[in-house]
N, C-alpha and C positions, 0 to 999 in steps of 0.2 A: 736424799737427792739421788743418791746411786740407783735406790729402789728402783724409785720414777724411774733412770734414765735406762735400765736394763728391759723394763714392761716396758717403755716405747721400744725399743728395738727387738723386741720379741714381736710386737704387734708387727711391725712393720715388715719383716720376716716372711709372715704367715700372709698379709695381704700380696706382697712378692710373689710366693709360692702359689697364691688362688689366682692372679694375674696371667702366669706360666700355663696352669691347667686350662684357661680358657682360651689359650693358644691353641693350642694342642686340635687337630682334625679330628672329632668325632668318628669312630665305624659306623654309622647311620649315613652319616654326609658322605663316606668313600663311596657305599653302596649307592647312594642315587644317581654318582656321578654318569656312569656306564648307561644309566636308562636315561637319564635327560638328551643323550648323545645320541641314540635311541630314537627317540622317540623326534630328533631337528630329520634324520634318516628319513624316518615314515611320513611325515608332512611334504616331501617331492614331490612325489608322480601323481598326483592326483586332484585335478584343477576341476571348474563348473563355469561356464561362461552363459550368460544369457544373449540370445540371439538379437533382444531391442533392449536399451537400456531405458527407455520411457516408451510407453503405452499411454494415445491421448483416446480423449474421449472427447466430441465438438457438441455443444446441448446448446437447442433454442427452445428458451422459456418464454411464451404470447400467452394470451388470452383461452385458447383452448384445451394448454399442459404443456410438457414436457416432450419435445421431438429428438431423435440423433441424428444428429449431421450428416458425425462420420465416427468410423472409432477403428483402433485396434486391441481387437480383441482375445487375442490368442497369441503369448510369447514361448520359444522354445529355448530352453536350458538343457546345452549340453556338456555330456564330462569327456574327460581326456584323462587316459593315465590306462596305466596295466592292470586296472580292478576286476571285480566282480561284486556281485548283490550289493546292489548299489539302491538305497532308498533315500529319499525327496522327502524336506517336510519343508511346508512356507509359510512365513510370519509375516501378517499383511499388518504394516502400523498405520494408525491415525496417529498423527503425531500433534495435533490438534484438540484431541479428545484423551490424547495419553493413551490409547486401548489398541490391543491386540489379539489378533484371531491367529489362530495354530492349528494347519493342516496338516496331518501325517498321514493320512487313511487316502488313497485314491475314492475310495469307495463310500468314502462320507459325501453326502450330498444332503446334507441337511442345511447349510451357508448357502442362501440363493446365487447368491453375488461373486464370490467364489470355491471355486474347484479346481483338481490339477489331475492326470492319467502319465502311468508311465507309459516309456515306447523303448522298448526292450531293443529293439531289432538296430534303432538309429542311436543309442545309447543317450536320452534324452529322457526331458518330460514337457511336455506342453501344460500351461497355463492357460486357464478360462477369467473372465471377469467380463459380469456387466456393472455397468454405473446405479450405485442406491441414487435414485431420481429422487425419492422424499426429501433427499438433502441437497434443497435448490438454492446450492452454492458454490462455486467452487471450491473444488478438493484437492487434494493431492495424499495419496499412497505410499509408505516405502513397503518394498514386498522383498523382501529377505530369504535367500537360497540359501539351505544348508542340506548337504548330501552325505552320507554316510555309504563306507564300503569299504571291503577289506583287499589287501594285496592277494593279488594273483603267485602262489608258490609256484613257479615254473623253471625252477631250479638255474635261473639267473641270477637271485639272490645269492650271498656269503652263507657260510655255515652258519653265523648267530644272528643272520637274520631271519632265518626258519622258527623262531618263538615269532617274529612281527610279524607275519605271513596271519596268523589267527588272528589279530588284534583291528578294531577297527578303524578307520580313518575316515577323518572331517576333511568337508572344503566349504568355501561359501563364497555367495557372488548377491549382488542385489540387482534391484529395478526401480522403476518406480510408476503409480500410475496416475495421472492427471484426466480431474471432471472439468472443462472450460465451458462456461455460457458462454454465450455470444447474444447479445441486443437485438430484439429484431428487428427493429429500425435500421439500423446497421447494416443484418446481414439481405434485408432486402434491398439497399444501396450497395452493396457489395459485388461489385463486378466477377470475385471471383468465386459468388455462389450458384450454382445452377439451379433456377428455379423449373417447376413443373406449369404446363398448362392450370392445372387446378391448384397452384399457390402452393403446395407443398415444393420443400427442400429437396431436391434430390440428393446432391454433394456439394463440397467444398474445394476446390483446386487452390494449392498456393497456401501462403502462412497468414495466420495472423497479425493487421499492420501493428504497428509501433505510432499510437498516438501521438501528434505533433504538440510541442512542447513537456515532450516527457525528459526530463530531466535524470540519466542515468546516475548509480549514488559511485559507479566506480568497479562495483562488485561484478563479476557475470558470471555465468556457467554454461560452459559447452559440452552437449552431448552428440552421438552420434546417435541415429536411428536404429542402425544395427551393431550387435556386440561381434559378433560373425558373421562371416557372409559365407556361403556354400555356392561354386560356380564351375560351369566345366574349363578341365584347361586349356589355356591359351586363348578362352572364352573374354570378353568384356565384362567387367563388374561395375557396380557405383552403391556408393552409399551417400548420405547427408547428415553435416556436421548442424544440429542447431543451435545458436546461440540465445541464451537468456538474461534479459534484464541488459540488455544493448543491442545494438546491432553491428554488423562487420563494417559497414560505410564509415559510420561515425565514430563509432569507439573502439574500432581495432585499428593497432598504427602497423601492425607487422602479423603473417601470418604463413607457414611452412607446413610443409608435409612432409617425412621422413619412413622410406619404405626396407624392412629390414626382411630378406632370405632367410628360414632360418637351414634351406640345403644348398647354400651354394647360390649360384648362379640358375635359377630356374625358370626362370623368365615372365617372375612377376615384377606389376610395373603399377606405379600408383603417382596420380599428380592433380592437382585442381580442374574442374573441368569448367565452371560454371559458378557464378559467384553470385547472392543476391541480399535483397535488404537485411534479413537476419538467418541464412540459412547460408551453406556451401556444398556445393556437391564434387564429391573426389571418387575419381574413374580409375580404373586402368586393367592392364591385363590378369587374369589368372597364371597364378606357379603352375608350372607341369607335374610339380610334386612339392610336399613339404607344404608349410606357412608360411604365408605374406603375411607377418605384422605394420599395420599402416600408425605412423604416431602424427597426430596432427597437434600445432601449436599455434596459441593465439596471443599476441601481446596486448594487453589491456593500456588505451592512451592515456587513462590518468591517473592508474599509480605504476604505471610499467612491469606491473607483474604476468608473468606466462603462466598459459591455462593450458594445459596437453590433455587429450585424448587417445585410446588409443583401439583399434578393436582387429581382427585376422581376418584374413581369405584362405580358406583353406579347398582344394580343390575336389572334383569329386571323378572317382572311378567311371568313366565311358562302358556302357555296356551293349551288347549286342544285341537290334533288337532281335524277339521274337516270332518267325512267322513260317508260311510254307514257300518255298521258290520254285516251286510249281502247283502250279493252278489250273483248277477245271471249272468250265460253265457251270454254271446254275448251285453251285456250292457255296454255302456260306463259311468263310473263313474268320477267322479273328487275329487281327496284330497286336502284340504287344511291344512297341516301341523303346518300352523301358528306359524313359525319358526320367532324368529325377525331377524331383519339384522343389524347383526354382519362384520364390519370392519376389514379385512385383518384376518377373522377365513373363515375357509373350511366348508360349511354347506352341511350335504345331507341326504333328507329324501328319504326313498324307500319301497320299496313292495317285500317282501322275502317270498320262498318257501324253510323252510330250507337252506342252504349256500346258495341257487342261487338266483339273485337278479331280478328280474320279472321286475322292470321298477323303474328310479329314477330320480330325479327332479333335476333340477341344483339349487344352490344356496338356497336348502327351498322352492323353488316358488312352486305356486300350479302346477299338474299333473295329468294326465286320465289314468285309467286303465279300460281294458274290459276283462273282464276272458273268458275261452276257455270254450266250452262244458265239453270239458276234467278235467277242474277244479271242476267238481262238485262232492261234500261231501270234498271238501280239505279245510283244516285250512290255510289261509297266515298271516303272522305280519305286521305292518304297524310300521317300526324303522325311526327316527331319528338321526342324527351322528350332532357335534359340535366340530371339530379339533379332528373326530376320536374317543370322549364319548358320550356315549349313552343321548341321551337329553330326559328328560321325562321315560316315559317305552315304553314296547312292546306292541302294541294293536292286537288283533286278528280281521281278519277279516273270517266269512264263509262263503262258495262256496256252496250255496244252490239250488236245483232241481227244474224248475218250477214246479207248480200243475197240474195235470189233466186239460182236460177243463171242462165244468160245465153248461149243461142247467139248466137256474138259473130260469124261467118262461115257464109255457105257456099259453096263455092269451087271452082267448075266443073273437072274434070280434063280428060274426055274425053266424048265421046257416052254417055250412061249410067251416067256415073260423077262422083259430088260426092263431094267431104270437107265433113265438119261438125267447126265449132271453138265448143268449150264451153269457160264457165268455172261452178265451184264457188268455194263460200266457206268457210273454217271446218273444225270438226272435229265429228266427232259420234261421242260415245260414244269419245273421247280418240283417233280416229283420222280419214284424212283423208276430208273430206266430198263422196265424189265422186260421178258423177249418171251416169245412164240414160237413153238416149232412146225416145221413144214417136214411134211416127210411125204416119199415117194415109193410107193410098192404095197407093200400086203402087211399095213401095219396101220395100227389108230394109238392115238395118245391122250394122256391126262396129264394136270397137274398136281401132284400130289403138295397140297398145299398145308396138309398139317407135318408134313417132316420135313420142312426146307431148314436146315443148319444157319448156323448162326454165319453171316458176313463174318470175311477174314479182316474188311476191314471198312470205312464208312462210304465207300464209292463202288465199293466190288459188291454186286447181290447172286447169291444161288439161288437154283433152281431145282427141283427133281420131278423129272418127268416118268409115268407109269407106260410103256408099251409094249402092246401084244398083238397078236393076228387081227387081220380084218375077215380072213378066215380062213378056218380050219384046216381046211381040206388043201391048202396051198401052203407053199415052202415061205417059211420066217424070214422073210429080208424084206430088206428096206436101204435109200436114203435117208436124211436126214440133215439140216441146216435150221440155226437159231436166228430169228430176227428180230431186234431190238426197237423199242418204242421210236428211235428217230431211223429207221428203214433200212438201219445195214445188217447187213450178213456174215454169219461165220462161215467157217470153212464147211465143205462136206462131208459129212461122216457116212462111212457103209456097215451093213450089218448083216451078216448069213447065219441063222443057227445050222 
C-alpha cells in the first residue's frame, strides 16, 4: 500500500511540473509580440474608396433582342494615404454561379465584359463593364477592390518604423454591378421613358416603380449613388441615397442626415433636399478644405432596425485658367479653363462681349478664339459657369491694334549695296501681314526671300530687303518707308553712302 501511495504522488508531482512549463511564455510568442503591433501601425494610412457604390445597367428584352436603356458604365476608385506604387486587382463575383474573374494586369483585355486602367496623375483607377446580354436575366455583381502599396519613407515616420517603410500594404473597398430588364409593355406605358419617333428607347428619367401589392419582408438596403463626391469649394453638391426592397413613404418611420468636418469648421453643410418614392436626394455646400463625411440613417417600420450609410465630399483645388490677356485680330488663340471634371454638373466656360456669348466650350474643355479686325480696342471676359455659378472670377481679355511696321536695320554690305531689315505685325485677312517698301532717290529693291530669319515670335514676321543704285553714275541715297498688307506705314528711314 505504501508502494502505491508514493507512485501516486510521484506521478502527480511530474504532471504539476508539466502543468508549470506550459505556463511559462515561449521566446517565439515574445518575438511576434512587437511585429503584430507592427503591422495594427501599417494598416492606418491607407484607405480606397469607390466613387458609386452600385453601377446599374437598365435592358429591354422584345421581339428584336436585347436594347440598353441606360447604364453606368465606368466607376472610379480612389486611394488616400501617404503611399506610393500603388497596384489595383479586381474580383468580379457571380455570386449565383459561385465564379470569379481576377483582374491584375491593366493591360489584359482578353474579358470582353470587364477591364480596369490606372490613372496615376488623380491617384485612382477607373473601371469599365459592359452587360453579358447572352444572360437574359437579371444579374447582379459584387466587384471587390484590393490595392496594394507601400509607405512613403519621408522621414516622418519613427526610427523602427524605417523596416515598415519597405513592406507592402493592403486596403479593400467593393461595389457592386446590377443587369435590370424591364418589360416592354411596361416600359412603353412608362411615362417616365423617353421614346424616339422610330420606337426606339432613348432614355429612362426617374426610378423604377415599386409594384402595388408588393409586400416588403422587413429587410432593405440603402445605398448611395456615389462613394465620393469631388466639388469645387463653397460649390453645391448632391448625391442620392437608394433604398432597396421598400420604399421611404412606406417603410421608413424615421430618417437623419449627420454631417461631420473632419477640419474644423469649414463650411460644409449637408441636409435632405428632396424626398421621393424610393430614392432621396441630400445637398449641400462644399468644405473649403478638408472632408465632409455625410452619414445618412434610416429606421426600418417593422423591425425598427437603423441602416446608415455613409460616403465624403472632399473639395477640389481652383485653378487659373489658361490663356493670353492680350489679343490681336485675325489670330487664333486657345483657352484653357482648367475646369475639373465634375460628374453629372453642367460646366461651361466662354468668351463674353457683354450679354453676347462670342464662343463657348462644352463641358470646360479647352477652345479657340480668333477675334475680328472689328474687335480692336474691345474689352471681352473670359467666364466660367459650374451648374449655372460663376466658378472662379471674370478675367478680362484686350483686343489690341497691331504696330506699325518697322524698318528695324540698314546694314551696309558693300560699296553699293545695303540690306533692309523689316518687321510686320499681325495678320490681315487671316494671312500673314507682310509689307513693301517704297523708297525715294537712286535706289531699287528686292526681296531676298531665301534668307528671311526665323520670326522672334508668332505675330512678329521679318523681312530682308537687297538695295543698290538705280544708277551708277549718281551718289547712293535714298528714302525709304515699310508698308504693311493693311496700308500703314513706318517711320522714314534715310540713307547716304
Amino acid at each position: 500500500m505504501k508502494l502505491r501511495y508514493r507512485k501516486s504522488i510521484e506521478i502527480y508531482f511530474v504532471l504539476y511540473l508539466a502543468a508549470l512549463i506550459f505556463l511559462l511564455p515561449s521566446p517565439e510568442e515574445d518575438n511576434k509580440k512587437p511585429e503584430d503591433k507592427s503591422s495594427k501601425i501599417f494598416q492606418i494610412p491607407f484607405t480606397i474608396q469607390p466613387e458609386k457604390t452600385t453601377l446599374n445597367c437598365r435592358l429591354l428584352l422584345d421581339s428584336t433582342g436585347v436594347k440598353i436603356l441606360s447604364m453606368d458604365s465606368v466607376n472610379t476608385v480612389i486611394y488616400f494615404g501617404d503611399v506610393e506604387n500603388v497596384d489595383f486587382e479586381f474580383t468580379i463575383e457571380d455570386p449565383m454561379l459561385r465564379q470569379k474573374l481576377l483582374l491584375k494586369d491593366e493591360r489584359d483585355t482578353t474579358n470582353p465584359y470587364f477591364r480596369f486602367i490606372d490613372n496615376i496623375e488623380s491617384q485612382s483607377a477607373l473601371f469599365f463593364w459592359s452587360p453579358p446580354i447572352f444572360e437574359r436575366a437579371n444579374k447582379t455583381y459584387n466587384v471587390i477592390v484590393t490595392a496594394y502599396a507601400r509607405l512613403k519613407d519621408d522621414g516622418k515616420h519613427a526610427v523602427n518604423d524605417g523596416e515598415l517603410s519597405n513592406r507592402i500594404i493592403k486596403a479593400q473597398t467593393k461595389f457592386s454591378l446590377n443587369m435590370i430588364y424591364i418589360n416592354a409593355d411596361l416600359a412603353m406605358n412608362n411615362p417616365t421613358i423617353q421614346i424616339n419617333p422610330n420606337g426606339t428607347i432613348n432614355s429612362i428619367n426617374g426610378q423604377i416603380p415599386v409594384f402595388p401589392g408588393f409586400q416588403p419582408s422587413g429587410e432593405i438596403e440603402i445605398r448611395p449613388e456615389m462613394g465620393f463626391i469631388n466639388s469645387v469649394a463653397y460649390h453645391k453638391w448632391k448625391n442620392i441615397i437608394n433604398i432597396y426592397g421598400g420604399t421611404f413613404s412606406k417603410d421608413i418611420i424615421k430618417y437623419y442626415v449627420q454631417a461631420f468636418n473632419d477640419k474644423g469648421d469649414n463650411g460644409g453643410t449637408a441636409s435632405v433636399v428632396n424626398v421621393e418614392n424610393n430614392r432621396i436626394v441630400i445637398g449641400g455646400l462644399t468644405p473649403a478644405y478638408g472632408r465632409l463625411k455625410v452619414i445618412f440613417t434610416a429606421i426600418s417600420k417593422y423591425n425598427k432596425k437603423e441602416y446608415s450609410v455613409d460616403f465624403s465630399v472632399v473639395p477640389i483645388k481652383m485653378k487659373e485658367p489658361i490663356f493670353d490677356r492680350a489679343m490681336y485680330p485675325d489670330k487664333t488663340y486657345t483657352i484653357d479653363p482648367q475646369i475639373p471634371l465634375l460628374l453629372g454638373q453642367e460646366i461651361k466656360a466662354m468668351i463674353r462681349e457683354g450679354n453676347s456669348i462670342r464662343v463657348q466650350s462644352e463641358q470646360g474643355n479647352k477652345f479657340q478664339f480668333t477675334p475680328d479686325i472689328s474687335d480692336t480696342g474691345k474689352i471681352l471676359t473670359l467666364e466660367s459657369y459650374i451648374d449655372g455659378n460663376l466658378y472662379g472670377q471674370k478675367y478680362q481679355i484686350k483686343i489690341l491694334n497691331y504696330p506699325v511696321p518697322v524698318i528695324k536695320d540698314i546694314q551696309y554690305i558693300r560699296n553699293g549695296e545695303v540690306n533692309i531689315k523689316t518687321l510686320s505685325f499681325g495678320f490681315y485677312n487671316r494671312k500673314e501681314n507682310i509689307s513693301v517698301l517704297e523708297v525715294e532717290g537712286n535706289a531699287i529693291v528686292r526681296e531676298l526671300r531665301g534668307t528671311i530669319p526665323e520670326s522672334p515670335d508668332n505675330i512678329t514676321f521679318v523681312q530682308i530687303f537687297r538695295c543698290t543704285p538705280r544708277y551708277q553714275n549718281q551718289p547712293f541715297s535714298f528714302k525709304v518707308y515699310a508698308v504693311d498688307s493693311r496700308g500703314k506705314k513706318s517711320a522714314v528711314r534715310n540713307y547716304e553712302e
